[in-house]
C-alpha positions, 0 to 999 in steps of 0.5 A: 547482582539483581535488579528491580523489574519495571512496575510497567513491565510487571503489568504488561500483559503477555506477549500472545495476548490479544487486545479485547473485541480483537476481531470485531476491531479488524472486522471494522477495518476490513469494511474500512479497507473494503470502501477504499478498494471497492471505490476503485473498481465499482464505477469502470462498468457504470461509466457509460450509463453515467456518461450517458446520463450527465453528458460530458464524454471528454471528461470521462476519464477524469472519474477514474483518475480524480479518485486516484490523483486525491488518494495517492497525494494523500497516503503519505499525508495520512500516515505522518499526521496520524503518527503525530496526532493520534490514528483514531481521530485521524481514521474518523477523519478520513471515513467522513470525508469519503462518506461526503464524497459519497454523498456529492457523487450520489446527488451529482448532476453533471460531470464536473460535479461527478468528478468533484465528489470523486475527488473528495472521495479521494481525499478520504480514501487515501488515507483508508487502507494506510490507516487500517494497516497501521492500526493493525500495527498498533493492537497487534504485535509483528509475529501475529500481524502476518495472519491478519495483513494476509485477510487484508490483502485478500480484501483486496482480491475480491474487491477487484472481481466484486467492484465491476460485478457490483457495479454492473449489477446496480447500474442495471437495476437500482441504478449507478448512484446506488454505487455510491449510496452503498458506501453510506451504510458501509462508512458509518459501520466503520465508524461504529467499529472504530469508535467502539474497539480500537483504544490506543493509549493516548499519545503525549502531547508535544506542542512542537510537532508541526505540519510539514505543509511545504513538503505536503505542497511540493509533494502533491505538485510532483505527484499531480504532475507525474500522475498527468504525465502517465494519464495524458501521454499517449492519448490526449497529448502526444509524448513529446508535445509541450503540455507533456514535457512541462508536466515532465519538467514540474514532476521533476522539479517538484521532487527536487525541491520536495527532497530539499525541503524535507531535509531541512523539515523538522517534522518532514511528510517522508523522512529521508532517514526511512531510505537508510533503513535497508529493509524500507528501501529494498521493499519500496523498490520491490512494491513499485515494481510490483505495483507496475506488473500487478496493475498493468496486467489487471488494468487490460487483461479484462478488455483482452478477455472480452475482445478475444473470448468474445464475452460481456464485460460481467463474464470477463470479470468472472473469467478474472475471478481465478487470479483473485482467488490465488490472490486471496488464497496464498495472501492468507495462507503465507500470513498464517504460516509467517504468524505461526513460524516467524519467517518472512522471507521466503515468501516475497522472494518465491513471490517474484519467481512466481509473478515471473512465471505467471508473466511468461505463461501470459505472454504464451497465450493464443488466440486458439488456447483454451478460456481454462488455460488463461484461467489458469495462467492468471491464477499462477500471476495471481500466486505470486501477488498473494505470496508478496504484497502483504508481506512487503508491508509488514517488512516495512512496519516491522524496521521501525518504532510504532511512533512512526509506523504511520509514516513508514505504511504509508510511504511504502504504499504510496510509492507502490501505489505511483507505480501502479499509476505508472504501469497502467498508463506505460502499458495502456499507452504502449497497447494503444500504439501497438493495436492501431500498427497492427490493425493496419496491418492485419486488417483487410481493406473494406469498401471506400475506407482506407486500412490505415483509417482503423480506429481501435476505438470503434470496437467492441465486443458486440461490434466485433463478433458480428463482423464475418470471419474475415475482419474479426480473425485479424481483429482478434489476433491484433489484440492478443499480439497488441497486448500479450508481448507487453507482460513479457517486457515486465519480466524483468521488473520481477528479477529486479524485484527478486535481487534487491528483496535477496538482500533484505534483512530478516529481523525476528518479528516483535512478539509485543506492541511498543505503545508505551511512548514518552515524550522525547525530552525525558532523558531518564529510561530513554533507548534509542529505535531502530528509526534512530538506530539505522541513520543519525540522529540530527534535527528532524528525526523521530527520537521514537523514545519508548519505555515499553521497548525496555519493558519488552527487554525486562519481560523477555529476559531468560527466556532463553535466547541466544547469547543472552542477548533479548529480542527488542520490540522492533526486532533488534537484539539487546546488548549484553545478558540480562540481569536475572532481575529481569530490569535494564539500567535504565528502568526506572526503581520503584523508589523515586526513580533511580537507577538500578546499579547495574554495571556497564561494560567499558565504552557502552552506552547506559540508558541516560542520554545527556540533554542538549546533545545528540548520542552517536548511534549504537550498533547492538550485538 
């Protein structure tokens, strides 16, 4: 028997064709992901010129932690309204907001109008690199995003070496509002680019989606509080003071209820059906450990540099420039190799194994060692960075539909980017603590003050070489036993890493966007995603109804695949062979739509879905 092909499968372009201006679209996203990772580095050797311009030491702290506090809250925000509104207008959004608060942060007059603008460039910020990878996500298929994830990741690595250098540089010269001013150009740029070449078919309008502003509330809160919790411990509060067990106290209560609310939400911020994929929730896990390594070592290695090798703040962040460059080197290289073989796995899992290795190496480190053996034990660390980061997102962006693509990015990555938050402060705190022990310990008793009145924060570089032999050997050597040990204590958050992505899935990777979505209440040619697929469908989740995904079923028949069975957009296999024809049951005829009569096994489930009623799920063969 045979079977009539889709007129939208027939049409469909095929599976290894680009869309048109393919590279200046990803160009403009790479400045788009530039400003949200430049911005985050740029102002760390501006800040005491700044301090010293506007006033207001005690807030310093508050530019750095503004930023990061507005874009973390905001990433998971970002991804669901961008899946329920559309990416572009959602991206524009974002790029202006960051441009005003570029605008506020170059004509600031004080700190606390410093800190503002910096908030406001939070609030854009956040939603940058989620929405740049997602609409990668949307042009480009699985099997060919590996290569461009890989340059994304690479951006990343540079922008961690090119933000201090940069900033040191206008700080010197043109002067630090320049550090914000750039991204005036650099924003509108973006914005052309997008504008210009990222043309997504328009999404159907559903007038029942609805903002989830509890869930967004409560999120924010325990976020805020969490994030507070890891700023101020330690340092402006002690752990067990009363602002700190308060802040703990909200954070928790904050995810109690924001866990509540969500599950109740009809259109939720993060929908709690994500964790019942096994792919999304092992590669969470897996990111937030990475995210705490990863940042708790970038975070302070550039000030054990300058104290231990004796150099300024522009040449510790040249001596990190071989980290960076294994970060970019292997980010690229695994993406090439995923696009062209189609396997994945491998890499975060090697990954893991060697960031451990990089850590341990670390640890080893003293003081007499040569500055080229550091170099080099960095660029191990960063090998395992570059072999994982990127490829954890495109796992996650390959588990679900591209109706919630959005969601999922910018979930994972905001769960990364709070263990990122997490591990700078649990390390800094415990950096702290051992460096003042161990200088009490070490240091030598100088005329009319005490040893125990050692305070690290006297220190720097300058300070510390031209002190004589006797005070800045102990020095020296309290920092690098202050500091290293800690790296060996994150080892175990690469084993974890590597146990929990062992047992990852390695679904085949979509060879075609699935852009062709329809409004859920059409029951006719309607099949059920992967986001449906992996947890029941009840009230508040994505039905993710696509006419595409059969399409992609239609177009790849007898192809020869195994078994017969087609591979699905989303990685997941059809049931049963398809007719030669090449159309499933439920594509619609050209004739007025009915059904091509093709016959279903017993007990399986045909592509009509009766209304009013929720199908059980359906494991595919």
């Amino acid at each position: 028997m045979t079977t009539t092909a889709s007129p939208r499968a027939a049409a469909r372009p095929a599976a290894e064709e680009k869309p048109p201006h393919i590279g200046l679209l990803f160009a403009g996203l790479m400045v788009v992901m530039l400003l949200a990772s430049l911005d985050q580095t740029i102002l760390s050797t501006a800040l005491p010129t700044i301090v010293g311009d506007l006033g207001g030491v005690d807030h310093m702290s508050w530019v750095i932690t503004g930023y990061i506090l507005a874009s973390t809250v905001m990433m998971p925000v970002y991804g669901r309204i961008s899946d329920l509104f559309g990416r572009k207008p959602v991206l524009l959004s974002a790029i202006v907001l960051f441009i005003a608060g570029s605008v506020i942060g170059a004509a600031a007059g004080s700190m606390s109008w410093l800190i503002a603008a910096r908030v406001v460039q939070g609030l854009g910020g956040g939603g940058l690199m989620i929405l740049a990878q997602a609409s990668i996500a949307d042009v480009v298929p699985a099997r060919e995003r590996g290569k461009y994830m890989g340059f994304m990741g690479a951006v990343f690595a540079v922008s961690s070496v090119a933000g201090p250098l940069l900033g040191g540089w206008l700080t010197e010269g043109p002067g630090w509002r320049w550090a914000f001013s750039i991204n005036i150009p650099l924003g509108i740029l973006a914005i052309a680019a997008v504008a210009a070449f990222l043309r997504l078919p328009k999404r159907p309008r559903d007038t029942g989606k609805r903002i989830d502003f509890t869930g967004m509330a409560l999120l924010a809160a325990a976020t805020t509080s969490l994030i507070l919790v890891c700023t101020w411990g330690g340092s402006q509060y002690d752990w067990n003071s009363p602002q700190i067990l308060w802040l703990c106290v909200a954070a928790v209560a904050g995810a109690a209820a924001f866990i509540v609310v969500e599950s109740r939400a009809a259109d939720p911020v993060i929908p709690l059906y994500l964790f019942k994929d096994r792919n999304f929730t092992l590669t969470t896990l897996a990111g937030l450990a990475v995210g705490v390594a990863m940042f708790g070592a970038i975070g302070y290695m550039p000030t054990y540099i300058q104290m231990v090798k004796g150099v300024d703040a522009t040449e510790a962040g040249l001596l990190m420039t071989p980290m960076m460059a294994s970060v970019l080197i292997t980010s690229i290289a695994s993406g090439q190799i995923v696009s062209r073989t189609g396997r994945y796995k491998l890499f975060p899992l090697a990954g893991m194994v060697v960031m451990g290795v990089g850590l341990w190496l670390m640890s080893s480190l003293e003081v007499a060692d040569p500055t080229w053996l550091m170099c080099l034990y960095l660029a191990v660390f960063g090998a395992g960075i570059g072999l994982s980061m990127q490829i954890l997102v495109l796992i996650v962006q390959n588990s679900f539909s591209h109706r919630i693509v959005g969601t999922a990015t910018a979930s994972s990555n905001f769960f990364r980017q709070v263990g990122a938050t997490v591990g700078s402060a649990v390390v800094g705190s415990l950096f702290v603590s051992r460096l003042k022990d161990l200088l009490s310990e070490n240091m030598p008793a100088a005329p009319g003050r005490a040893t125990d009145a050692v305070d690290p924060n006297s220190f720097t570089p300058e300070s510390v070489q031209s002190l004589p032999d006797a005070f800045r050997d102990p020095i020296i050597q309290s920092y690098n036993d202050a500091l290293l040990p800690i790296f060996l204590y994150m080892i175990p958050l690469a084993v974890l890493a590597l146990l929990v992505l062992a047992f990852v899935v390695e679904k085949p990777l979509a060879t075609r966007v699935d852009r062709d979505t329809v409004p859920a209440d059409d029951a006719a040619a309607t099949e059920r995603t992967p986001a449906t697929d992996h947890g029941a469908a009840t009230e508040g989740e994505e039905p993710a109804v696509t006419t595409g995904r059969l399409a992609v079923t239609t177009a790849t028949a007898g192809a020869g695949h195994h078994n017969g069975a087609s591979p699905l957009a989303d990685g997941t296999r059809s049931a049963g062979p398809a007719p030669s024809g090449g159309a499933h049951a439920g594509d619609h005829a050209p004739s007025g739509g009915a059904h091509a009569a093709t016959a279903a096994p017993s007990g399986e489930r045909t592509g009509r879905k009766r209304r009013g009623r929720h199908a059980a799920p359906r494991h595919r063969a």
